[in-house]
C-alpha positions as CSV (number, residue, x, y, z in Angstrom):
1,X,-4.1,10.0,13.6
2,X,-5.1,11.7,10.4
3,X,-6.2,7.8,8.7
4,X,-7.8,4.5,9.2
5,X,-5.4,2.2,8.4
6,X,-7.1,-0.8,7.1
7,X,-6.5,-4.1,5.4
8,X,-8.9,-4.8,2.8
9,X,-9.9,-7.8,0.7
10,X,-10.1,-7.1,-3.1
11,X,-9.9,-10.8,-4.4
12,X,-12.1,-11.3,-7.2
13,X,-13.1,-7.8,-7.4
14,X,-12.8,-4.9,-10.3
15,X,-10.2,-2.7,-9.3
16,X,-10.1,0.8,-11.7
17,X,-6.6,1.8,-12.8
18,X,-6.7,4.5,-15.0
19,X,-3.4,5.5,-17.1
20,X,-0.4,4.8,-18.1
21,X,3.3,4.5,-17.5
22,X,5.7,3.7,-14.6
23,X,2.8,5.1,-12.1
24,X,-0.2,3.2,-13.4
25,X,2.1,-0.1,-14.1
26,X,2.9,-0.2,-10.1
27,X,-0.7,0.2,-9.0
28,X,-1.7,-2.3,-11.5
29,X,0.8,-4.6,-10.3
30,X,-0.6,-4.2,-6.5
31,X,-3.8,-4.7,-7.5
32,X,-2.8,-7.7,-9.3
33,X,-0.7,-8.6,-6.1
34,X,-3.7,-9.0,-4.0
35,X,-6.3,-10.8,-5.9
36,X,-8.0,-8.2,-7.6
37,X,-9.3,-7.5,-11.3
38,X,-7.9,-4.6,-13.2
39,X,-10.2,-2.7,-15.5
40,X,-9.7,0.7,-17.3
41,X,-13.4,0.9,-17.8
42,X,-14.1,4.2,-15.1
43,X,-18.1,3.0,-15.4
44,X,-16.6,-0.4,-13.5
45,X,-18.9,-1.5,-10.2
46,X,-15.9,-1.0,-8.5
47,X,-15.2,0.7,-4.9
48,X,-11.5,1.7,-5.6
49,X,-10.0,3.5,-8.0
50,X,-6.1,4.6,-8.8
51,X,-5.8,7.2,-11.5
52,X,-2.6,7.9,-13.1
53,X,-3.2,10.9,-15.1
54,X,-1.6,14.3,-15.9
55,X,-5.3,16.1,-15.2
56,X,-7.1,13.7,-12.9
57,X,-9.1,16.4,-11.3
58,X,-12.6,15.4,-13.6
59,X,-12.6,12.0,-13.8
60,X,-11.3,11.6,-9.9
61,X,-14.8,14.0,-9.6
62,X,-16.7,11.8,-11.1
63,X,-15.6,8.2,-9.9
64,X,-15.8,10.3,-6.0
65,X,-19.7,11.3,-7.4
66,X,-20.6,7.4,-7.6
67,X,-19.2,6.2,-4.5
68,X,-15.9,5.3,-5.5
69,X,-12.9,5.9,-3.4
70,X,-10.2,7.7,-5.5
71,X,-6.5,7.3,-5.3
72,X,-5.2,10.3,-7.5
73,X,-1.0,9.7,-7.8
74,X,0.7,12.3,-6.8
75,X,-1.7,14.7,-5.7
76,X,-2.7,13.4,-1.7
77,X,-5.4,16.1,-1.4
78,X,-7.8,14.4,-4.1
79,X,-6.9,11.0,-2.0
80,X,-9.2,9.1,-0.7
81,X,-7.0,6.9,0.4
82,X,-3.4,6.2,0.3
83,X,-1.3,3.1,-0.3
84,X,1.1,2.3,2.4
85,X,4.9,0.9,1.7
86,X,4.4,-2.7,2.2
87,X,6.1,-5.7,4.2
88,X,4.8,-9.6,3.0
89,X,6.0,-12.3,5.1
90,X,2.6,-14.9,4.1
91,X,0.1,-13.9,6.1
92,X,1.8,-10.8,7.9
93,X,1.4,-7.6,6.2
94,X,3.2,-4.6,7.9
95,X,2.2,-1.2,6.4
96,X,4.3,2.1,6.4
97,X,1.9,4.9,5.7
98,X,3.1,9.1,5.7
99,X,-0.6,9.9,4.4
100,X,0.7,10.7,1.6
101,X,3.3,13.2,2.7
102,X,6.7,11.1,2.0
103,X,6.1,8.0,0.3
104,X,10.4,8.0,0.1
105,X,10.2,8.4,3.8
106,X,7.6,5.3,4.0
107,X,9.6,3.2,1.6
108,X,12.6,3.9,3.8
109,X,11.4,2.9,7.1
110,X,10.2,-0.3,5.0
111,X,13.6,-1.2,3.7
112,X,14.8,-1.4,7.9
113,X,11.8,-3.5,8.7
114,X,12.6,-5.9,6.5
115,X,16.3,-6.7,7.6
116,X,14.8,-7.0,11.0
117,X,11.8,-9.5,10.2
118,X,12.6,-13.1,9.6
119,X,11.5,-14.4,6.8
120,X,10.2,-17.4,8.5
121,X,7.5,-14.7,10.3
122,X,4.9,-15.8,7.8
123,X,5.5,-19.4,9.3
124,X,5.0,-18.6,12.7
125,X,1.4,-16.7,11.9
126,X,0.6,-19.7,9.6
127,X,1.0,-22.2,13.0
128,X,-0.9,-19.8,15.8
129,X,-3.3,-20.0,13.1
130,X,-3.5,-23.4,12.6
131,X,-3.4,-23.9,16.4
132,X,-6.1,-20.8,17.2
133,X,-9.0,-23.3,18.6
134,X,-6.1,-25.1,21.0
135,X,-5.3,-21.7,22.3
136,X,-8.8,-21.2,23.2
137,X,-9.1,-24.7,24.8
138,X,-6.1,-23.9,26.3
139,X,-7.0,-20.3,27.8
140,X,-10.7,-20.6,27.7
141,X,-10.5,-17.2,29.5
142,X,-10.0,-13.8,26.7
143,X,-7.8,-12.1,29.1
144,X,-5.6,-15.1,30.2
145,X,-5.4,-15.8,26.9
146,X,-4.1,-12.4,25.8
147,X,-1.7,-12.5,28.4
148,X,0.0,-15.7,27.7
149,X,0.2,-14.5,24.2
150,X,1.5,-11.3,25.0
151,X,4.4,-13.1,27.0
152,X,5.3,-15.8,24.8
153,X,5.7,-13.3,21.8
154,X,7.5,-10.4,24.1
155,X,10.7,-9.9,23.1
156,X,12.7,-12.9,24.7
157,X,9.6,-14.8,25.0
158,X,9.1,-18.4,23.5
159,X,7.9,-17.6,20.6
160,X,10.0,-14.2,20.0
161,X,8.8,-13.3,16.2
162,X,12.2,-12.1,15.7
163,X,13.7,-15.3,16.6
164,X,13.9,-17.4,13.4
165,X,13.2,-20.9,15.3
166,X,10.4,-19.4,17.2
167,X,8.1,-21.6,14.8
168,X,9.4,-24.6,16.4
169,X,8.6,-24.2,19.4
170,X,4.5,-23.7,19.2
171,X,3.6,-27.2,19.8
172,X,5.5,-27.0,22.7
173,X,4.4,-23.5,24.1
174,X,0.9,-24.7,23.6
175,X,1.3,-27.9,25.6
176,X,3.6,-26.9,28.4
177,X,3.4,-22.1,28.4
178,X,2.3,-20.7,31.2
179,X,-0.2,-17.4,31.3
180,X,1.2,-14.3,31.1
181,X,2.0,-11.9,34.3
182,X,-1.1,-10.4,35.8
183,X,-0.6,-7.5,38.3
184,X,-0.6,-3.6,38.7
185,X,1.9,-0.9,37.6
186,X,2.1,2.6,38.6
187,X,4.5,5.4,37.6
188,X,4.9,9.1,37.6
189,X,5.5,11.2,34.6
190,X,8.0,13.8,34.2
191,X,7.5,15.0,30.6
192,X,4.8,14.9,28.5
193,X,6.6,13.5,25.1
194,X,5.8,10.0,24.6
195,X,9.6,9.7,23.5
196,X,10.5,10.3,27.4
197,X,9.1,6.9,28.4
198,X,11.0,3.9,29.6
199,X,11.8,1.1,27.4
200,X,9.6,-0.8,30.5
201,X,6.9,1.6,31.2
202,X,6.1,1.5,26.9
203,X,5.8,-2.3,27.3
204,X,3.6,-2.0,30.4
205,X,1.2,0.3,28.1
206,X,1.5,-1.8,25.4
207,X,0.4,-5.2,26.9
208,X,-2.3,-3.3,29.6
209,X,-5.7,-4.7,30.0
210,X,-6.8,-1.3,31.6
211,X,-5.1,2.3,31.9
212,X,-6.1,4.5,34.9
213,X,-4.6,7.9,34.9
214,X,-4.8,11.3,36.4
215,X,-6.0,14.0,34.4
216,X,-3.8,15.9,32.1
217,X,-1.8,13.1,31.1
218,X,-1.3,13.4,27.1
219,X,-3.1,11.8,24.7
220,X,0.0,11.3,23.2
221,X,1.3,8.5,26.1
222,X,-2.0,7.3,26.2
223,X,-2.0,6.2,22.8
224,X,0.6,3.8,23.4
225,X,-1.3,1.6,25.5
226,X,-3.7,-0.9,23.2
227,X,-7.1,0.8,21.7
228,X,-8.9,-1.7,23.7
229,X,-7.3,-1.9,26.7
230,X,-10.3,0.3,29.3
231,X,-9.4,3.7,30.5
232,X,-10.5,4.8,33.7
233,X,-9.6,8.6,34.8
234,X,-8.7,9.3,38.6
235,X,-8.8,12.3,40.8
236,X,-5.2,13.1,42.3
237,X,-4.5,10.7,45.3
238,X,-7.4,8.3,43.9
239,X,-7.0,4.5,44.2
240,X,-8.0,2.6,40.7
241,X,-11.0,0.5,41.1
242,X,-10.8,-3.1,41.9
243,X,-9.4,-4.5,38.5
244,X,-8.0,-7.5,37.3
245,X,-5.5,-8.3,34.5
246,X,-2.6,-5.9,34.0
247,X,-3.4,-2.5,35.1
248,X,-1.2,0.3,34.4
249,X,-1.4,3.3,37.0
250,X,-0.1,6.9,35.6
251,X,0.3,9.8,37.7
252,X,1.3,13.4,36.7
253,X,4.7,14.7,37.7
């Protein structure tokens, strides 16, 4: 992963845009978007900074010299940091990032994200919100909690984010859902590209409280299980450890 994607709250605070035109209008507007203040004064207390300029190689130097973090347009090796193509619905933000490299190729993958999300997506985050303290009454346990959410919002599941009515029906998960599936998995692989696993070994790595795998098994399949989900490595042959929660078991081929 060449970033850290982050999310980060600007409201209230100086933002520097420097330039003009098309370039410098779009970052003001995102600024603007968020919350924050636009200034052209470069001597701002800011921490971010978009410059727009046809030789940004100085003043990017000296923003960078004070602690700023620098977006230069155009040029992604003075970047600090990039701005991803972004997805609103309310309170979910979904963020396309190429680090730079293809900001077409971003915008494009954008553009199918959003015939695919409902726009009532925003609603849905707005009630698990407003019902996050009956969810921990509810599944007082982290785990069991994790796991009945994992299930409800599973593709199918009760509250299915891509089903438009899913928002309907949170009252009524709340009162009546059951916890998610506890339980161990275990497969072989036969290729190390990530792009070779099953549509249901991807969800078991996705939704995985702990991973235990043989050595040698690529990074790259490993990824795909949650960052916090435990890893534990195993000799050839070895039994996992006593575990509880979903456990996913990967063996070389």
């Amino acid at each position: 992963m060449h970033s850290l994607p982050l999310f980060h709250r600007i409201a209230g605070q100086p933002v520097i845009v420097l330039g003009e035109g098309d370039a410098a209008e779009a970052k003001r507007r995102i600024v603007e978007r968020a919350g924050g203040q636009v200034t052209s004064d470069e001597t701002a207390p800011a921490q971010f900074a978009f410059v727009a300029l046809d030789q940004p190689e100085g003043v990017a130097a000296k923003l960078k010299a004070r602690g700023v973090l620098v977006n230069v347009v155009d040029r992604p090796e003075l970047c600090d940091f990039t701005v991803p193509s972004l997805l609103e619905r309310g309170p979910v933000l979904v963020a396309v990032g190429t680090g730079g490299v293809s900001a077409g190729l971003a915008k494009a993958l954008r553009l199918r994200l959003e015939a695919l999300l409902p726009q009532r997506l925003g609603a849905l985050a707005d009630a698990l919100g407003a019902a996050r303290a009956a969810i921990r009454e509810r599944w007082s346990d982290a785990g069991e909690r994790r796991r009945a959410l994992d299930a409800a919002l599973a593709e199918g599941g009760e509250l299915d984010p891509l089903d438009a009515m899913s928002v309907e029906r949170v009252d009524g998960w709340l009162a009546n859902g059951a916890g998610g599936s506890v339980g161990v998995a275990e497969f072989t692989l036969h290729s190390a590209d990530p792009d070779d696993l099953t549509l249901r070994q991807s969800r078991w790595l996705g939704s995985a409280d702990a991973v235990c795998h043989e050595a040698g098994v690529p990074a790259a399949v490993l990824i795909r299980a949650r960052a916090d989900a435990v890893r534990y490595p195993l000799e050839p042959g070895q039994a996992p450890p006593p575990l509880t929660g979903r456990v996913v078991i990967i063996r070389r081929g």
